[in-house]
N, C-alpha and C positions, 0 to 999 in steps of 0.2 A: 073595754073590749074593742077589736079593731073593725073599721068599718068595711063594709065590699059594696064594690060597683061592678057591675057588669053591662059590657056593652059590645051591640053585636052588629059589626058595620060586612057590607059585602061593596065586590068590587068585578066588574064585568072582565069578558075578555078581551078585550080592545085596550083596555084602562091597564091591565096586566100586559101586557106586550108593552106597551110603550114603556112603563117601568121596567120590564127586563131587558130592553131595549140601553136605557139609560144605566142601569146595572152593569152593561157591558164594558162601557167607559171605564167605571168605578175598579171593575173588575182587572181592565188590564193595568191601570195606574198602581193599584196591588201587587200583582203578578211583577210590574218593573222594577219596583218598591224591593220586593223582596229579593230579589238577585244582586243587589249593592249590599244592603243588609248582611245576608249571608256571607258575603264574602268580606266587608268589614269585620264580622263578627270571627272569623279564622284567623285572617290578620291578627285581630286583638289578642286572642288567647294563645298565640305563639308569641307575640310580641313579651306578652305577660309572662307565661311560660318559662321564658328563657331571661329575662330579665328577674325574675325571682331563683331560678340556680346560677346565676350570676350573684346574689346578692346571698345566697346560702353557700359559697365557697369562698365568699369575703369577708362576710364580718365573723368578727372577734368579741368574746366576752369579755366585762371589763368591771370594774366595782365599782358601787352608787356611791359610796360616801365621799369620796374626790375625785376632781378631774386630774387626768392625767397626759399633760400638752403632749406627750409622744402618740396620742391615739387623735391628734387633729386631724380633721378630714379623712378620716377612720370612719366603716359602718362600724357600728359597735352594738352589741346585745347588755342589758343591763336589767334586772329586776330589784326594785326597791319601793317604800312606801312611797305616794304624793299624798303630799300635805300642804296647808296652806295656813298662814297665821291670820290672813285676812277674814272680816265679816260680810259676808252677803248678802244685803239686805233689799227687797222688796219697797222700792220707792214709794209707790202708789199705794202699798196696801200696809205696810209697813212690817211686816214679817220679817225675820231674820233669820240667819245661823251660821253662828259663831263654828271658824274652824272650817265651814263646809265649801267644796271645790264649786258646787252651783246650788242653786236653788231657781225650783221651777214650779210655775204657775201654770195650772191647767184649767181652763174654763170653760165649762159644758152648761148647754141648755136644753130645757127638757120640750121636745119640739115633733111635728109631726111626720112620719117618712112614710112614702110611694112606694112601694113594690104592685109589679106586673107582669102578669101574665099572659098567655095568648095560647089562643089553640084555633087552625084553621083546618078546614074543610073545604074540598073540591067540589064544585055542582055542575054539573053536567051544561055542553054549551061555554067549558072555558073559565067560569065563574067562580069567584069563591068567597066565603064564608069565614069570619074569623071573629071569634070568642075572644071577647078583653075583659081578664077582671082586675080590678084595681083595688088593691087592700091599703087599707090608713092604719098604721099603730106608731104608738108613741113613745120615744126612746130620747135617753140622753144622748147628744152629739157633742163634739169640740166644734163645729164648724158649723155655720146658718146656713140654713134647710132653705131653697129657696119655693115656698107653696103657691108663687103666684103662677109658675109653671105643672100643677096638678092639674091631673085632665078631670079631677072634682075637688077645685079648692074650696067651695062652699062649703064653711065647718070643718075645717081644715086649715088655718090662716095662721102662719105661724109670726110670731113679733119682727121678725128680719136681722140686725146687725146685733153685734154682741155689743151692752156698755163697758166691757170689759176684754182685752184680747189674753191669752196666752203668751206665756214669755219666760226666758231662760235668762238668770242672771249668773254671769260665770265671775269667778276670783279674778285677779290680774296678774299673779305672781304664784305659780303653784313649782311647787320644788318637788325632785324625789335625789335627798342624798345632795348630794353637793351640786346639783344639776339644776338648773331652769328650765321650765318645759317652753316649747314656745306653742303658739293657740292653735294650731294644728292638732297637735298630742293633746290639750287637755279639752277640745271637742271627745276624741275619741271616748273619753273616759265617759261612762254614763249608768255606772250598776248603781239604780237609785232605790229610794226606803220609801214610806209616806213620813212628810213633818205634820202631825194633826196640829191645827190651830188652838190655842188657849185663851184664855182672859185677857191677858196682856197684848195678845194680837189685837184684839177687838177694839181696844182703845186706841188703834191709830186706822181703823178705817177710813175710807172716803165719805168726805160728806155728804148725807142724802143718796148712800148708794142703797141706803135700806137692808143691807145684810145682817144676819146673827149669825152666830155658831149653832151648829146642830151636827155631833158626829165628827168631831174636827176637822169639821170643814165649812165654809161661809158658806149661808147658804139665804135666798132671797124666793120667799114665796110662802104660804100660808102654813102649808103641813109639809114637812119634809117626808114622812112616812105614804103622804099620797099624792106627791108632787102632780101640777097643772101645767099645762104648755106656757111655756114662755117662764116656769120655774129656773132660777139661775143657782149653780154650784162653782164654788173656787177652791178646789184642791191646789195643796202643795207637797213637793217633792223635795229630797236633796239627794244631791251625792258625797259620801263622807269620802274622808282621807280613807286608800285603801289598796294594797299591795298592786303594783301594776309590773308589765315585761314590757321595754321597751327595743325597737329596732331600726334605727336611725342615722346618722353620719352625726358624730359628734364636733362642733364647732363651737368652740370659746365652752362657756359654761352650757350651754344649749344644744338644740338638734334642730337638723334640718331634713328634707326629703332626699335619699341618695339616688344620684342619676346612673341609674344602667345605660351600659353603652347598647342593648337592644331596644332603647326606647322609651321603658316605660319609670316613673318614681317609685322607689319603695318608702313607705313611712309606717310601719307597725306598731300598734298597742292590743296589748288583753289584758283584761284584769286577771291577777294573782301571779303564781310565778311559773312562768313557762320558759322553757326552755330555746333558743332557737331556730335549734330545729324542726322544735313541735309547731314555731308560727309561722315559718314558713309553708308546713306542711298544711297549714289552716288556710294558709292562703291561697297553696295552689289548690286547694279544697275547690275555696270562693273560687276561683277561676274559671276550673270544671263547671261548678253548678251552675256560673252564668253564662258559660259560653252554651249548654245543652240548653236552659232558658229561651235564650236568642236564638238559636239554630230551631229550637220548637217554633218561635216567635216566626223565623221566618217562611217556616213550612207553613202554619195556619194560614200566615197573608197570604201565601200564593194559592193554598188550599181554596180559600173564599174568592180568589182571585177570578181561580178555574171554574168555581162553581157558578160566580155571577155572569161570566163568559158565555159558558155552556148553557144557563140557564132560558134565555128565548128559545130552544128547540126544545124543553118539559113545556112551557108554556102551548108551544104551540099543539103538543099533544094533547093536552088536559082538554081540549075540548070532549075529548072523552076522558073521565076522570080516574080510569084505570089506567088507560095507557100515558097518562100524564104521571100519574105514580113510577109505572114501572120506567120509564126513561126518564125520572129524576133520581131514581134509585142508579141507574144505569149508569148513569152522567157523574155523576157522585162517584162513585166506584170509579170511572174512567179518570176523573180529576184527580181524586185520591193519588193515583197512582204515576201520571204524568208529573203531580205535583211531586210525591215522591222520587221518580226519577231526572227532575230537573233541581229540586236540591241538592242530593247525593251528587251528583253532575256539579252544580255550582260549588260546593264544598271540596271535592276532589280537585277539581282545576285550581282553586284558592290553596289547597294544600300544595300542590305540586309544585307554585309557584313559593312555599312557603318549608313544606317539609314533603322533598316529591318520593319519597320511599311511600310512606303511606298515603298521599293523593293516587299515584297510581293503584293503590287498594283502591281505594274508595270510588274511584274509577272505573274499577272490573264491575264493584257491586252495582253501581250504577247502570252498567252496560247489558247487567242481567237481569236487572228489573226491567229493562227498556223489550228485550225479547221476549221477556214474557211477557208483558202487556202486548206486545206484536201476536205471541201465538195467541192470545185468549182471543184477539179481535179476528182473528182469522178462524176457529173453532164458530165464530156464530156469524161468519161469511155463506153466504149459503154457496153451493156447487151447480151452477146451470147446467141443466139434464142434455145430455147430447141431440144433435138431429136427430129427426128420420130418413 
């Protein structure tokens, strides 16, 4: 069952200003942060952009089972098995498989994790109140849990380093068809199985590492069925020989990355057999989705940018802790939307220097966010009442 702490610290208002004070720094360093970002992030996915329909009205389809020297220094598209005649074997542990492109070791320990919460409360006088509960449950990781940083390590102490790391043992020579792949492409490759361990594994373990089998898998601790912190598991993995599409610059028997004259390399793999048009189309996919990523990425920075900014004038209000509510609500909404209009701004001027048909869009939209945040601020201007 998992444990809970809770703890309930307050903080005056003098002690709050000075932190939102120091907040502000943080804040603009953000806010500058995100204006490079941004506009790197435009740059990229045009550069990408254009450098992939460069690279989809180049290459040429060609057949896996020979090279053919009139396609040197050719992008060329190809789908065929990789295989490998090679064994990969498992030095330390002594595992194998014959045939297979990698084999991989995964090593989890069964250890203790932090999660936390918080809920604050305004007190009147500036002051505030905030609820910390801190929950303990225990979960298999790959990676050591460090407990000496719990804000309750007592009964909570986890063992610390793995004796054992995680590791990928790849072939040295993988072909598909008359071709050599070079370690580029057969990174890419990674649609993997489970290898359960047998008997025969068991007999080349490490000495005194204290493992059995349980489940095929090594496993080091009393009951597998009700594993104890500090419990250790060693999974394996492979990846078999298995239909791949490659997109590459074919040189000698191999491939290499092709250089677009816009800037960026193309080097594509999927597994099975696709077409080339379908992976380019995958690709400008990927492009999309991470250039809208980034472009989120760099609104949030500035978002918090604004809010840590803005944020000394809620503090100063909360001495009454309504009107400290409602001008952080206020401030929030005003950030919001500054942040929004200086993105859309920073993104349109990157476009126009980049593709200026749609930067000047993006420029309008920006310039109309900008007036209506002007009219909203003028709607709650009050109107001073004439002489008498």
């Amino acid at each position: 069952m998992p444990d809970s702490f809770t703890d309930i610290t307050s903080q005056g208002w003098l002690s709050r200003i000075g932190q939102a004070i120091t907040g502000v720094l943080v804040g603009l360093v953000l806010v500058l942060v995100a204006f490079p970002l941004l506009w790197w992030n435009e740059g990229r996915a045009v550069r990408t952009a254009r450098s992939l329909q460069e690279g989809a009205s180049a290459v040429i389809s060609v057949q896996f089972d020979r090279v053919d020297a009139a396609n040197e220094g050719k992008l060329v598209h190809l789908c065929g098995e990789a295989t490998t005649s090679e064994t990969v074997s498992d030095p330390e542990f002594g595992v194998s498989a014959p045939s297979a492109i990698k084999l991989v070791r995964n090593v989890e320990m069964y250890q203790w994790q932090e999660e936390k919460k918080s809920q604050e409360k305004s007190k009147l006088g500036g002051g505030k109140e905030t609820t910390t509960t801190y929950t303990y449950n225990t979960q298999w990781s790959g990676r050591p849990v460090d407990s000496s940083s719990f804000k309750h390590p007592e009964g909570h102490a986890n063992p610390g380093s793995f004796p054992f790391e995680s590791r990928t043992i790849t072939a040295g020579t993988v072909t598909v068809g008359g071709f050599t792949l070079s370690p580029d492409l057969i990174a890419k490759i990674d649609t993997r199985e489970a290898r359960p361990v047998g008997e025969s594994d068991a007999d080349a373990l490490p000495a005194g590492s204290n493992l059995t089998m349980a489940g095929g898998v090594f496993y080091r601790g009393e009951n597998p069925s009700v594993p104890k912190v500090g419990d250790l598991r060693v999974k394996f993995e492979i990846v078999k020989p298995q239909v791949v599409s490659i997109v590459a610059v074919q040189r000698g028997n191999s491939f290499e990355a092709y250089q677009a004259r816009a800037g960026n390399s193309i080097l594509l793999l999927q597994a099975g057999t696709v077409s080339a048009d379908s992976m380019f189309k995958a690709a400008e996919r990927e492009n999309t989705m991470l250039t809208w990523l980034l472009r989120a990425g760099g609104f949030l920075m500035m978002l918090v940018g604004l809010v840590l900014v803005f944020r000394p004038i809620a503090v100063f209000g909360s001495v009454i802790p309504f009107l400290g509510s409602l001008l952080g609500a206020g401030l929030g909404a005003f950030a919001f939307f500054v942040a929004t209009s200086l993105s859309l701004l920073t993104i349109a001027l990157a476009w126009i220097a980049y593709r200026p048909l749609v930067g000047i869009g993006l420029l309008v939209v920006a310039g109309g966010a900008f007036v209506l945040l002007t009219r909203m601020r003028k709607k709650h201007v009050p109107v001073p009442a004439p002489a008498k």
